[in-house]
C-alpha positions as CSV (number, residue, x, y, z in Angstrom):
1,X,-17.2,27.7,-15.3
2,X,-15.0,25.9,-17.9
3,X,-11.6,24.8,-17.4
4,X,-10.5,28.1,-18.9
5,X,-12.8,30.7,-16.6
6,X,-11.0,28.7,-13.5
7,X,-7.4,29.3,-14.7
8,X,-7.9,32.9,-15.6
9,X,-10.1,33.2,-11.9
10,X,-6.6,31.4,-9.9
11,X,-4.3,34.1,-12.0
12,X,-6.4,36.7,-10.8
13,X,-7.9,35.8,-7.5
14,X,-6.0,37.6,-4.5
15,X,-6.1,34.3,-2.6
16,X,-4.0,32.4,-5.0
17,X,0.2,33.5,-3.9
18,X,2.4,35.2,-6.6
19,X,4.4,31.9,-7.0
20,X,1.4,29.8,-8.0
21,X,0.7,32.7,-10.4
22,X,3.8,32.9,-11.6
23,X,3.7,28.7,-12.4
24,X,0.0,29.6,-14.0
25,X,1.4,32.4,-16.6
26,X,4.2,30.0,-17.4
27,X,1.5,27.8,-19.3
28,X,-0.4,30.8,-20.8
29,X,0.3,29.8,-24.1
30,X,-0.4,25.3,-23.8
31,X,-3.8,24.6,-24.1
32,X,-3.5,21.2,-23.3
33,X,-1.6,21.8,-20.3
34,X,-4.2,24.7,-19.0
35,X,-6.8,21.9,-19.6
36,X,-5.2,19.3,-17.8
37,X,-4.9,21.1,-15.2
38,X,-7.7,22.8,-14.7
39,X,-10.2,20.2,-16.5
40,X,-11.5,18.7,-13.0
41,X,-11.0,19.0,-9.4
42,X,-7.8,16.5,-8.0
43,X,-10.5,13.9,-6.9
44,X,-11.0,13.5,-3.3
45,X,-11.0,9.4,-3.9
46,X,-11.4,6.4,-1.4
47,X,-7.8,6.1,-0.7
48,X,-7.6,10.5,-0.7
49,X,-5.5,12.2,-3.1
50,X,-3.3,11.5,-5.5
51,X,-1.8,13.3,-8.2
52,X,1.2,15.7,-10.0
53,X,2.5,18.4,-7.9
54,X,1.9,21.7,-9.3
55,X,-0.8,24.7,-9.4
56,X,-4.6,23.9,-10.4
57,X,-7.2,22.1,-9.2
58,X,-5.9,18.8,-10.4
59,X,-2.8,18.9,-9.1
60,X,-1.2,18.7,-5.5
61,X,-0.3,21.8,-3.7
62,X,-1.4,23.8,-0.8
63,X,-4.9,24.9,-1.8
64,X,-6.2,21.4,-2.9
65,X,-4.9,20.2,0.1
66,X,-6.6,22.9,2.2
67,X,-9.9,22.1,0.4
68,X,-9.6,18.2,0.9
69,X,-8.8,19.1,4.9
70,X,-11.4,21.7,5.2
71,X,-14.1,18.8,4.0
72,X,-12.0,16.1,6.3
73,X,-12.5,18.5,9.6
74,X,-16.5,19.4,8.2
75,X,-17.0,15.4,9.2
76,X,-15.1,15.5,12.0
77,X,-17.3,18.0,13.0
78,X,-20.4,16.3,12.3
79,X,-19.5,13.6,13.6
80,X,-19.0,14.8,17.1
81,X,-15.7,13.8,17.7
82,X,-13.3,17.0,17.1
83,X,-12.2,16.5,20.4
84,X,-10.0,13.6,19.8
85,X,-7.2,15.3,17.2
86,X,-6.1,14.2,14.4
87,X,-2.6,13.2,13.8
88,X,-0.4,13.4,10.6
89,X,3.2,12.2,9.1
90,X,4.5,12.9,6.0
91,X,7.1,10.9,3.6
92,X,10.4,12.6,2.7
93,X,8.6,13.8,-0.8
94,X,8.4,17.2,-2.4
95,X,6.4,19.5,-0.4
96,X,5.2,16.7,2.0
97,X,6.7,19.0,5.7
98,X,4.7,21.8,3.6
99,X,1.4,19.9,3.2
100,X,1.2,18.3,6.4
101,X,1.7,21.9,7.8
102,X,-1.0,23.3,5.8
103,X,-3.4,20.2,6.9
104,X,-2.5,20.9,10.5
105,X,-3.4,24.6,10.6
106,X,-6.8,24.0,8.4
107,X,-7.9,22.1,11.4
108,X,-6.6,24.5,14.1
109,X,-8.5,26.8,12.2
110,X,-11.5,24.6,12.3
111,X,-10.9,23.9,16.0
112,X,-9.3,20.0,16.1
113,X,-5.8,19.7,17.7
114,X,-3.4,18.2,15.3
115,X,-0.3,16.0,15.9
116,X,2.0,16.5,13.8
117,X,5.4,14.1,13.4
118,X,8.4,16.4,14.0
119,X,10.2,14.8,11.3
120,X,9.1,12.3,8.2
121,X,7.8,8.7,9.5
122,X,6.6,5.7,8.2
123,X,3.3,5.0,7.1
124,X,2.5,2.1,9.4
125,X,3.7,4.5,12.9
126,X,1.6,7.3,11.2
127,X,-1.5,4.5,12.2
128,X,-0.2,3.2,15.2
129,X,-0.2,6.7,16.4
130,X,-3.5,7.2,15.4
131,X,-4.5,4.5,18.1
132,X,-2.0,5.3,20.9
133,X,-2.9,9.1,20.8
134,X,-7.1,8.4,20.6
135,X,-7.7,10.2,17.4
136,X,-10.5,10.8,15.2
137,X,-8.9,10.0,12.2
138,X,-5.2,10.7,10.7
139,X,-3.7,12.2,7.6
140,X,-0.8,10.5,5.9
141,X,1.5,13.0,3.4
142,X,3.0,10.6,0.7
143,X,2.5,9.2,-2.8
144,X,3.8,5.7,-1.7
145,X,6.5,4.3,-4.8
146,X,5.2,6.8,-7.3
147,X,7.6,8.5,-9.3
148,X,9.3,12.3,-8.1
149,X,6.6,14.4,-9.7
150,X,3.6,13.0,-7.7
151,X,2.5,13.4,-4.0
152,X,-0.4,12.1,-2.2
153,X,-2.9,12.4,0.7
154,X,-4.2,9.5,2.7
155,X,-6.9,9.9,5.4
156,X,-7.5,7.1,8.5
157,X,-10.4,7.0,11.0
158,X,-9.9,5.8,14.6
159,X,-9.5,2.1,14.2
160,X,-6.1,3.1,12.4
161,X,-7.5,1.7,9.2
162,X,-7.6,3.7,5.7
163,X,-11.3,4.9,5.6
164,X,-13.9,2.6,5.0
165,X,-17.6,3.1,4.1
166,X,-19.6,5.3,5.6
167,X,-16.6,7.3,6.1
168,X,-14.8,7.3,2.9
169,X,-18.2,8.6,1.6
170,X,-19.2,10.9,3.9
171,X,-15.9,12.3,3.9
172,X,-16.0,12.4,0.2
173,X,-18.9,14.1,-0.1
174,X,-18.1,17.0,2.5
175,X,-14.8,17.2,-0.2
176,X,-16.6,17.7,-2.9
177,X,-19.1,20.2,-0.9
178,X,-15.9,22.8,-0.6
179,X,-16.4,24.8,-3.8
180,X,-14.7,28.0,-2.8
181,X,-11.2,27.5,-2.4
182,X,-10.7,31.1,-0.8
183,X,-13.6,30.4,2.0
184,X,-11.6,27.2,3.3
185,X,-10.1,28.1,6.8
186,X,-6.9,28.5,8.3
187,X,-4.3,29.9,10.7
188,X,-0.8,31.2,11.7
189,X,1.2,28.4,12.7
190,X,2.6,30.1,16.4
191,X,-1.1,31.3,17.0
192,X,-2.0,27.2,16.9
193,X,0.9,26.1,18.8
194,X,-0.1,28.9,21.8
195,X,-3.9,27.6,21.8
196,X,-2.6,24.2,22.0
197,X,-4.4,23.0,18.6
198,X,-0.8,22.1,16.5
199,X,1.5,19.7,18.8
200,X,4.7,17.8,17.5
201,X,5.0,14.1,18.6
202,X,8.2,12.1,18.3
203,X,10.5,10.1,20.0
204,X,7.6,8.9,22.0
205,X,5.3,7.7,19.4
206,X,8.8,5.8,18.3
207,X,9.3,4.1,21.4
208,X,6.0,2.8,21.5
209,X,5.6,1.5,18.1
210,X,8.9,-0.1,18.2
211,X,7.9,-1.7,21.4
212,X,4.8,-3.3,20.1
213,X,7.0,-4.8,17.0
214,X,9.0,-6.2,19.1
215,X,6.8,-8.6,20.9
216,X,5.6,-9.9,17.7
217,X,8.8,-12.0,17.5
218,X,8.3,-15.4,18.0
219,X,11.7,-17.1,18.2
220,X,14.6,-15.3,20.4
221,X,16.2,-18.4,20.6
222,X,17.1,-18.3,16.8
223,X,18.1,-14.6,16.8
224,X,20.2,-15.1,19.9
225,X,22.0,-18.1,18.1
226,X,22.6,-17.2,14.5
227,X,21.4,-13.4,14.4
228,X,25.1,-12.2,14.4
229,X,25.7,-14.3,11.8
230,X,23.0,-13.2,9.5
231,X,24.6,-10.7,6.7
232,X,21.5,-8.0,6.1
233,X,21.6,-5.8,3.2
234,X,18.7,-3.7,3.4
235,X,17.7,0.1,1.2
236,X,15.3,2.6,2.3
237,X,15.2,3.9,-1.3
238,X,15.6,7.5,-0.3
239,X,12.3,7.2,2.0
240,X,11.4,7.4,5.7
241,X,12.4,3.4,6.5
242,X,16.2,3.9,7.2
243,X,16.1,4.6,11.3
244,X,13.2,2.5,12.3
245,X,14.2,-0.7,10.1
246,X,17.9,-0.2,11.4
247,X,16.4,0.1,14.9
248,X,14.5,-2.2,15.4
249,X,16.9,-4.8,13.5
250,X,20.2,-3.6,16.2
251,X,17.6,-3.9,19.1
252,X,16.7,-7.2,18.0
253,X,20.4,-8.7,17.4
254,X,21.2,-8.3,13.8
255,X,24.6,-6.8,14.1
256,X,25.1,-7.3,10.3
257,X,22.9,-4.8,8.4
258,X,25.0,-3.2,5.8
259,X,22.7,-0.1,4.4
260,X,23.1,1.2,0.7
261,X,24.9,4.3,1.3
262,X,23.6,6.3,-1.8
263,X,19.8,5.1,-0.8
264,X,20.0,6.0,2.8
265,X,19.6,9.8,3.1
266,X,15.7,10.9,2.5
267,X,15.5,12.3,-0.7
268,X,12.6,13.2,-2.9
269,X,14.3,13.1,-6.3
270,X,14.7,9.9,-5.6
271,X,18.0,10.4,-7.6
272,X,19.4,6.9,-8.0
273,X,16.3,5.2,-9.5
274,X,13.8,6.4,-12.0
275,X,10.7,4.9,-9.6
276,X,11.0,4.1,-5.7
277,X,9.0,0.9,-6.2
278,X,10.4,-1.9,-4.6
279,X,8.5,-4.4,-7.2
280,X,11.0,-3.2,-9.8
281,X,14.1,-5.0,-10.5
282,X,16.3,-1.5,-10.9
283,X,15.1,-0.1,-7.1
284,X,17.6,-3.3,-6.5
285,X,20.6,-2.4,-8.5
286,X,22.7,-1.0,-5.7
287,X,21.3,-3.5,-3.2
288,X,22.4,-6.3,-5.0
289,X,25.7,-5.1,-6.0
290,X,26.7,-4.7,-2.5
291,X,25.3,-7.6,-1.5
292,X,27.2,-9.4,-3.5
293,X,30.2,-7.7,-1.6
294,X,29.4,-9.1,1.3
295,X,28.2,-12.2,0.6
296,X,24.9,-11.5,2.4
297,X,22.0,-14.3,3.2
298,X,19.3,-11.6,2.1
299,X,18.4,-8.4,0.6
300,X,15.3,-6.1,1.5
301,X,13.9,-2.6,0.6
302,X,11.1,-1.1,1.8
303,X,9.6,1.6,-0.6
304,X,9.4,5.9,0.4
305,X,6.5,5.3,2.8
306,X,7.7,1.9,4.6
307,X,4.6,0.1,4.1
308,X,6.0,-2.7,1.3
309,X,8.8,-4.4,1.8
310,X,10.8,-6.1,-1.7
311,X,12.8,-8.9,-0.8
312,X,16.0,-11.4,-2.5
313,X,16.7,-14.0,-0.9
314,X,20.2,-16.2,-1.8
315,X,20.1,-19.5,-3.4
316,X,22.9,-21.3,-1.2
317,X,23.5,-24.2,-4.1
318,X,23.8,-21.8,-7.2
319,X,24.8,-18.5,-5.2
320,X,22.5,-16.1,-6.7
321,X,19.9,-13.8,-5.4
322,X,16.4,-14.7,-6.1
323,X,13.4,-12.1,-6.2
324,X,10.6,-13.0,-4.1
325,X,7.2,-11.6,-5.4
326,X,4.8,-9.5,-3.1
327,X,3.0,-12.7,-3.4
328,X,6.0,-14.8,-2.3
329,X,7.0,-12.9,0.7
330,X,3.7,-13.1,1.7
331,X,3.3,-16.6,1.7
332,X,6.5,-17.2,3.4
333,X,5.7,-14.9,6.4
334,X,2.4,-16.4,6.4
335,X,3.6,-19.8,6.8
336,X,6.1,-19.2,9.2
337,X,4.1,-16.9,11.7
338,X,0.9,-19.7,11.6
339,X,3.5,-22.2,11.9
340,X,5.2,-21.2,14.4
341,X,2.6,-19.8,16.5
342,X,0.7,-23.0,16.5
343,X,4.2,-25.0,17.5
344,X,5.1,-22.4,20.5
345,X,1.9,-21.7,22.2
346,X,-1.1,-23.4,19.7
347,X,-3.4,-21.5,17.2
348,X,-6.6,-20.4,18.3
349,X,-10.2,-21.9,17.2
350,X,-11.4,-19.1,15.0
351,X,-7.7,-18.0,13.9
352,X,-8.0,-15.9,10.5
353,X,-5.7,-15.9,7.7
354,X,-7.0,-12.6,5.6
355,X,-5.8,-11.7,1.8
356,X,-7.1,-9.8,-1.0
357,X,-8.7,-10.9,-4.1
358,X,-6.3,-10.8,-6.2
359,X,-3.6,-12.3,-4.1
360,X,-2.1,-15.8,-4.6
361,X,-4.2,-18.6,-4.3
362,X,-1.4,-20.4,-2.3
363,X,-2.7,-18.4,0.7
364,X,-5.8,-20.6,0.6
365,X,-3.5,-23.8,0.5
366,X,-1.9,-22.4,3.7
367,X,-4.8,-21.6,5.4
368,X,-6.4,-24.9,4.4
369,X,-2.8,-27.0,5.7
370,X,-2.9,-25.4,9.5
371,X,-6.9,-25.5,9.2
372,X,-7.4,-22.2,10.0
373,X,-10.2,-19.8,8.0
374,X,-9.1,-18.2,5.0
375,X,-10.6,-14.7,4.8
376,X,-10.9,-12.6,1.2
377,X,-11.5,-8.9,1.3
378,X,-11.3,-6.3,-1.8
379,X,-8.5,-5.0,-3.0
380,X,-6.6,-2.5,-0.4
381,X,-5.2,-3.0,3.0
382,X,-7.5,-1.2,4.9
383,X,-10.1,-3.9,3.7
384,X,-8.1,-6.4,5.9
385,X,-8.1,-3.5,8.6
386,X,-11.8,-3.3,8.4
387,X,-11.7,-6.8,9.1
388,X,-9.7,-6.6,12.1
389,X,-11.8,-4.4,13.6
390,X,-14.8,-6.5,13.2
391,X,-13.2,-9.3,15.2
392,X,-12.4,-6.9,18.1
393,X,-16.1,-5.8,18.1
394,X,-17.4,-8.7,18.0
395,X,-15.2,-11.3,19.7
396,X,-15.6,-13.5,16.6
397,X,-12.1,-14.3,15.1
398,X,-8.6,-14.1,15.7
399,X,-6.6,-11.8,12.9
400,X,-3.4,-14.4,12.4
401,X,-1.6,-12.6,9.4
402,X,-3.1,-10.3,6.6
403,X,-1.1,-9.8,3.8
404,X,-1.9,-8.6,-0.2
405,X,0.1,-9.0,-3.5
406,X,1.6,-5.6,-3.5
407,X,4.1,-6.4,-1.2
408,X,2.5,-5.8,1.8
409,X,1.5,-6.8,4.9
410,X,1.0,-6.9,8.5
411,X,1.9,-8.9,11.7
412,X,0.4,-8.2,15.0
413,X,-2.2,-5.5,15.5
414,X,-0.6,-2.5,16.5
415,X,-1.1,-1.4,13.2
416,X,-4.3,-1.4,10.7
417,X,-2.1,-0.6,7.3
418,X,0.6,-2.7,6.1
419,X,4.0,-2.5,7.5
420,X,7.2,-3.0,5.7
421,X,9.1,-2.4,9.1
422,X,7.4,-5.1,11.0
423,X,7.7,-7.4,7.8
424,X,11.4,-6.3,7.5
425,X,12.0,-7.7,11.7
426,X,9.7,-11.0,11.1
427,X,11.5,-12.1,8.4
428,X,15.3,-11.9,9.3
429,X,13.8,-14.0,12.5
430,X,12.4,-16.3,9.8
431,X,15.9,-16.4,8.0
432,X,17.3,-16.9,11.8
433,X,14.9,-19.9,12.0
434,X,15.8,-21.5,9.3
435,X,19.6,-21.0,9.4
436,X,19.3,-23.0,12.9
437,X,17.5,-25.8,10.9
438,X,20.2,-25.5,8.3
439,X,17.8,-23.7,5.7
440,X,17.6,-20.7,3.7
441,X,14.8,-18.7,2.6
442,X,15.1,-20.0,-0.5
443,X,15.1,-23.4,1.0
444,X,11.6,-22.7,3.1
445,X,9.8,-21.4,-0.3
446,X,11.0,-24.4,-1.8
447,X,9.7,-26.6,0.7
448,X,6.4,-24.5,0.3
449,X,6.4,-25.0,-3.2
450,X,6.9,-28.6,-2.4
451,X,4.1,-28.8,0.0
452,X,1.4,-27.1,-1.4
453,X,1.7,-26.7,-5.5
454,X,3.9,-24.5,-7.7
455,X,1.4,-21.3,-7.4
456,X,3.2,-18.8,-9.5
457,X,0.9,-15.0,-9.7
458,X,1.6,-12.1,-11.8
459,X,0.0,-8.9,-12.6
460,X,0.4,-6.0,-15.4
461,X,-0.5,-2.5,-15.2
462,X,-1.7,-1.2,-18.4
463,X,-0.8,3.4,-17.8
464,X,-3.4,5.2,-19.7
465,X,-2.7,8.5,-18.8
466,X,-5.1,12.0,-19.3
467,X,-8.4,12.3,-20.4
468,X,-8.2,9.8,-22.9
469,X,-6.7,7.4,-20.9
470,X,-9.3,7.1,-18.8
471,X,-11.8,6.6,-20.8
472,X,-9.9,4.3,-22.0
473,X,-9.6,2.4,-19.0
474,X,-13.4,3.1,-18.9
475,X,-13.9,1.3,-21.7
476,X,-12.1,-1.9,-21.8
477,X,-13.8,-2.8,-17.9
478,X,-16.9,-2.1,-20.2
479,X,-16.2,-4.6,-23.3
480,X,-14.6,-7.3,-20.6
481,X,-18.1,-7.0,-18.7
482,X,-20.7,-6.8,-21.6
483,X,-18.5,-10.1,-23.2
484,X,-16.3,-12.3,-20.8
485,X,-14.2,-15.0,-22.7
486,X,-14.7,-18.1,-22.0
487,X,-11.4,-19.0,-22.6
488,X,-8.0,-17.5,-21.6
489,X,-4.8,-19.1,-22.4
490,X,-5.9,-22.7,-22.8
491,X,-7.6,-22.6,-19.3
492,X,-11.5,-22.5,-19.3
493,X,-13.3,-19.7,-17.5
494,X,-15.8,-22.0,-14.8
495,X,-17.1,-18.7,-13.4
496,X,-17.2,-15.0,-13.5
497,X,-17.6,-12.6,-10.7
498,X,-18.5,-9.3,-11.6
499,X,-18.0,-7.0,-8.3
500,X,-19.6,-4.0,-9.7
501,X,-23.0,-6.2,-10.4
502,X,-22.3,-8.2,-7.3
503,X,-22.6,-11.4,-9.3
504,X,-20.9,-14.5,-9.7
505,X,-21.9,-16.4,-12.5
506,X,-21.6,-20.0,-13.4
507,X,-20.6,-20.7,-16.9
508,X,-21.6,-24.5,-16.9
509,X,-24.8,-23.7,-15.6
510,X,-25.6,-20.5,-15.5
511,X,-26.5,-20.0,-12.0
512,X,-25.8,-16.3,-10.8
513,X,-25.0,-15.7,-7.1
514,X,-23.5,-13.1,-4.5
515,X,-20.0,-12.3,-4.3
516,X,-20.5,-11.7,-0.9
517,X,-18.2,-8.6,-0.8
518,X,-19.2,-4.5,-1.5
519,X,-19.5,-3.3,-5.1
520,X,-16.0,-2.2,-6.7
521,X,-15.3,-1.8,-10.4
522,X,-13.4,-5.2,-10.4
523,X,-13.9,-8.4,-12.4
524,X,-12.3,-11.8,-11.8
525,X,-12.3,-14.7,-14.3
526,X,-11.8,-18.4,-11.9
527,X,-10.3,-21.0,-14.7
528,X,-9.9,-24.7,-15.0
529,X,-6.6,-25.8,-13.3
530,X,-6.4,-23.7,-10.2
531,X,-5.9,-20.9,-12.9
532,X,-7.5,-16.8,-12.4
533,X,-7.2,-13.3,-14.2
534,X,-8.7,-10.9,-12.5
535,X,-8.8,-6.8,-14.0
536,X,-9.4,-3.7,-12.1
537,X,-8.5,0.2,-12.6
538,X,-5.8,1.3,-10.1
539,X,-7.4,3.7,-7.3
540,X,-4.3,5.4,-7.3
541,X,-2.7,6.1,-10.7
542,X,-3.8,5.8,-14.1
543,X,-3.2,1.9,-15.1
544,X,-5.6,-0.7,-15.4
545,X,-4.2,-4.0,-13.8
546,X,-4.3,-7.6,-14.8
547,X,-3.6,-10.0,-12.2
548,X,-3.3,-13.2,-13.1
549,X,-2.5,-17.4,-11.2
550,X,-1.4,-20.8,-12.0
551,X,-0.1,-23.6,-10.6
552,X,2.4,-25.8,-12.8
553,X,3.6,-29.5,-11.7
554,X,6.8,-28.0,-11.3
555,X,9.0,-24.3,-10.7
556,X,9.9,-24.9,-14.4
557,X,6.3,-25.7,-15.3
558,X,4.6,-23.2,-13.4
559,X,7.1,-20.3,-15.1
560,X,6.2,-21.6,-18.0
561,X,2.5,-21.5,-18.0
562,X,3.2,-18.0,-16.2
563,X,4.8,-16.4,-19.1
564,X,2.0,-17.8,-21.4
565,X,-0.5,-15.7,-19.5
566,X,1.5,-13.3,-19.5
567,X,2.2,-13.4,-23.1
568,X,-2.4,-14.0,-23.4
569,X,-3.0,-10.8,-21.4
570,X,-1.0,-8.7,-23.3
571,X,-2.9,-9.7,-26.7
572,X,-6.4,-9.6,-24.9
573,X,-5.4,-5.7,-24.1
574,X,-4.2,-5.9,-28.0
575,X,-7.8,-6.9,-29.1
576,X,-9.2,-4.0,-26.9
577,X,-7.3,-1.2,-28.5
């Protein structure tokens, strides 16, 4: 059937409710918006769904979330593990209580207990739980920092981790085998709860997770000396971070947290900024203002979902507040959990410092400095969870810190997805630490800077939105594959790694090798000078991304050749178009 047969089949299908119908005969008369919607099936991805809220099958709403849990609990079957439950949390997004209920009852129907959060909770507890409760896999409701109009669907298997292969294609595949939305299964809510197949979990998962973030912290001392000093200014941007961050914050000692009143409600609309992304400078606005009221030492917001964490940090000599990059934050955490874990109780032989591909290269510098392995994986945290789990398996390894350049990370291993509420706790202690050394933040990336090079990373998302946009997107991985410059920016390309091909290739000599990582749609230029672009479609929206490093002899320096790359991506994406 075209696009068309489908539409006129969902407005006249008994199946489909009189609301969704009502939505459909809205649009009777836009083509274009008939065809978006009905062009292709929401696609059941590596990272789940993704998309617009709204009836038809490329949108998110009850019935393409039925059909993507109907193919989830067909593996689960297979697989011979139905008995272990599946939990699932939801964000404070449209619809989110509404899909996670409709996920729960198409497994009931399908005969796997689900455990469902009473209330919305952050993504990071949403794996923990996984773990403490022994399920099979999990289902996350949220669309992270996307804008109002989107929602998502993430699915984890039992190590806690996003899927990974097999699973993310076997999964897929059972998704994609669910052709008749009418035949997927489900059941009354009060008829699941009385077989025992839909249970709410709560304040118990709570106390646990909190628990385990606890004894991540590594210096008491410094929290019990200055930690009622500390000013905190700290956002949950309308999202599910408010009562766990402020938690486990009081719990620790930080008595001064101020929260941004017209951010801390949950909120869908998202009313006071035009996208819940921590990266952006507006998400900050209010944060800033009032931390400029009181005078505070640092400023942090974690995005809807709690998994990244955006940070300022106050510049004691000039009195400003500084944004730290995902990349930034990172690196600081990363250098004070290895360094302090080797000064309070040693680092272990095989001790693992894991980032992602297109994270700073100053990670490398870190990892080389406490002589500990540094560890790449592909894009997406649940590479770095993949790798966690291989340690445990095999005994080889010891998972130190894991972070990537989207603002997120994760300390400890209660978790296998970043965690902006463990990142939040770890670095007030750092700012504890340092204030007993008579130091800021500011003053520790400094001394980073100072210690390993002036790395200074970037990235821009190209949105490319509809049909055309993606074949758009389609096209410029092509031309940047089929012809790689040589030259970006002044900086020479020395070698090319095309992750699709799994090749690396050597421009001096021409000497093609592995990459040593699975195939992904991602290619990565290495240049002269410490310098790197790498380019790769989003897996979540519709942008194609340009990450990009130097290192300068100096802040100034580094900024400078920074905004030149900047300014030489935007005319290579000029040259494509």
């Amino acid at each position: 059937m075209n696009y068309k047969d489908i539409y006129n089949e969902w407005l006249n299908n008994p199946y489909f409710d009189e609301e969704t119908k009502k939505e459909l005969r809205s649009i009777a008369e836009d083509e274009n918006d008939i065809k978006e919607r009905f062009y292709m099936d929401l696609e059941f991805g590596t990272a789940g769904l993704r998309g617009i809220i709204g009836a038809g099958t490329n949108r998110m709403n009850i019935y393409t979330v039925r059909k993507a849990t109907q193919g989830l609990a067909n593996y689960i079957l297979q697989s011979g593990k139905a008995d272990q439950g599946v939990a699932i949390a939801f964000d404070s997004r449209r619809m989110s209580p509404e899909f996670a209920d409709e996920a729960a009852l198409c497994l009931a129907a399908n005969g796997i207990k689900a455990y469902v959060f009473e209330s919305l909770r952050p993504t990071p507890e949403l794996s923990f739980a996984v773990r403490e409760l022994k399920c099979v896999a999990g289902i996350n409701i949220t669309a992270s920092h996307n804008p109002p109009e989107y929602n998502g669907y993430k699915v984890y298997w039992e190590d806690g981790a996003q899927i990974t292969p097999p699973h993310d294609t076997g999964i897929m595949n059972e998704v994609k085998a669910v052709t008749d939305y009418a035949a997927v299964k489900t059941m009354d809510k009060q008829e699941a709860v009385k077989q025992g197949l839909y249970q709410q979990i709560g304040a118990e998962i709570d106390d646990k997770y909190i628990e385990e973030l606890k004894k991540q912290v590594i210096h008491w001392d410094s929290i019990e000396a200055v930690g009622k000093e500390l000013k905190i200014v700290y956002t949950p941007l309308h999202g599910t971070g408010n009562l766990p961050a402020r938690r486990v914050l009081k719990e620790l000692g930080f008595e001064n947290v101020y929260v941004v009143p017209q951010q801390e409600l949950p909120d869908g609309e998202f009313p006071t900024v035009s996208y819940p992304n921590p990266e952006a400078a507006e998400a900050f606005e209010l944060a800033l203002k009032l931390a400029k009221e009181k005078d505070a030492d640092l400023v942090l917001a974690t995005d809807p979902d709690a998994d990244r964490l955006g940070v300022y940090v106050k510049d004691a000599a000039s009195g400003e507040y500084i944004s730290l990059t995902g990349n930034m934050s990172g690196c600081l955490l990363a250098d004070y959990e290895i360094s302090q874990r080797k000064a309070t109780k040693g680092l272990p032989e095989d001790g693992v410092l894991i980032k992602t591909i297109v994270t700073s290269n100053m990670a490398d510098a870190i990892a080389k400095y406490y002589g500990v392995e540094l560890m790449e994986v592909l894009t997406g945290f649940k590479f770095i969870g993949q790798r966690i789990l291989n340690f445990e398996n095999t005994g080889k390894g010891s998972y130190l810190f894991g972070f990537e350049e989207s603002y997120g990370c994760l300390i400890g291993t209660h978790a296998r997805d970043k965690d902006a509420i463990v990142a939040t706790m770890a670095l007030c202690e750092a700012a504890a630490y340092y204030k007993t050394k008579n130091m800021t933040l500011w003053d520790a990336m400094i001394a980073m800077y100072e210690r390993y090079g002036y790395y200074l990373d970037g990235v821009q998302s190209v949105t490319m939105k509809g049909i055309e946009g993606l074949a758009k997107i389609q096209e410029i991985m092509a031309t940047l594959r089929e012809n790689p410059p040589k030259e970006i920016c002044g900086y020479q390309v020395t070698s090319f790694r095309d992750y699709q091909k799994d090749e690396v290739t050597e421009l001096a000599t021409g000497k093609v090798g592995s990459t040593g990582l699975p195939k992904s749609n991602v290619l990565y230029f290495d240049m002269t000078d410490n310098a790197w672009m790498c380019v790769r479609p989003s897996g979540t929206e519709p942008k194609v991304k340009f990450y990009y490093g130097v290192v300068g002899s100096s802040l100034e320096d580094a900024r400078k050749r920074s905004q030149d790359m900047a300014a030489a991506v935007t005319e290579l994406v000029k040259s494509m178009e």
